[in-house]
N, C-alpha and C positions, 0 to 999 in steps of 0.2 A: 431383024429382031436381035438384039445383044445377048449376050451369055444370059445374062443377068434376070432380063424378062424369058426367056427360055426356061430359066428355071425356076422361074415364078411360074408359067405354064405346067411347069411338068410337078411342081407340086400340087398345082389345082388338080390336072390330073389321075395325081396317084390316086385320088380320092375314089375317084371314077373308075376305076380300073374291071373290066367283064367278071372277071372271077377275082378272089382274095388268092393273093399269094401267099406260099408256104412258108413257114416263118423264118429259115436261114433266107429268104430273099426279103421279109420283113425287115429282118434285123440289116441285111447290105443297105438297105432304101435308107432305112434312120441311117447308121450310118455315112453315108454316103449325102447323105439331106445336111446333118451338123458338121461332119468336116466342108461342104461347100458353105455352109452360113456360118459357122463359127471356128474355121480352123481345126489346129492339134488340139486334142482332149486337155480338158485342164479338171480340178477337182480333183478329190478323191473316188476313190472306186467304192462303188456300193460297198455294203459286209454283206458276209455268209447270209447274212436271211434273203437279203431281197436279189432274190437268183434272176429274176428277170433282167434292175436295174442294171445289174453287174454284168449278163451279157449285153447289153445297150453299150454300156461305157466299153467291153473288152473291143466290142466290134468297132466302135469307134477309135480306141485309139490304136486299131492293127491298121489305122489310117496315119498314122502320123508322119508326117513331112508330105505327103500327098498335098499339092496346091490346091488350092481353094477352087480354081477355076478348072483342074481336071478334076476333080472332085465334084463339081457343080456339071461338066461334061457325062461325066463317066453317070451319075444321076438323072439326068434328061435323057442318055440312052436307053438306062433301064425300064424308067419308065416306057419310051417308045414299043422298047420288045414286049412289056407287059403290056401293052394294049393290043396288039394286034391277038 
């Protein structure tokens, strides 16, 4: 199985996972999900009101220059440890 369908698994997955994870492991998973499918953050950053998007985008981009493919790794492992 290549990286690739790997982490097409482990975002099916995440879906599934026993319990919901706590939200700083919410926000590593997005993260960790858009830098392996879209690289370094691009855009602007949310503004002040919408505090959610803005931790979305920060946590994303304390990814930046992380490759796509250890990003896409580092992503299928988390998932693994969240399902057991």
């Amino acid at each position: 199985m290549s990286l690739q369908e790997q982490f097409q698994q482990a975002q099916l997955d995440s879906k599934n996972l026993p319990e919901r994870p706590d939200n700083m492991t919410l926000l590593k998973l997005y993260a960790l999900f858009k830098q392996g499918a879209n690289g370094d953050a691009d855009g602007e950053r949310p503004g002040f009101t919408d505090m959610v998007g803005r931790a979305k985008f920060d946590a994303w981009a304390a990814l930046k220059g992380t490759s796509q493919d250890e990003a896409r790794q580092q992503y299928i492992d988390l998932v693994e440890d969240l399902k057991d």
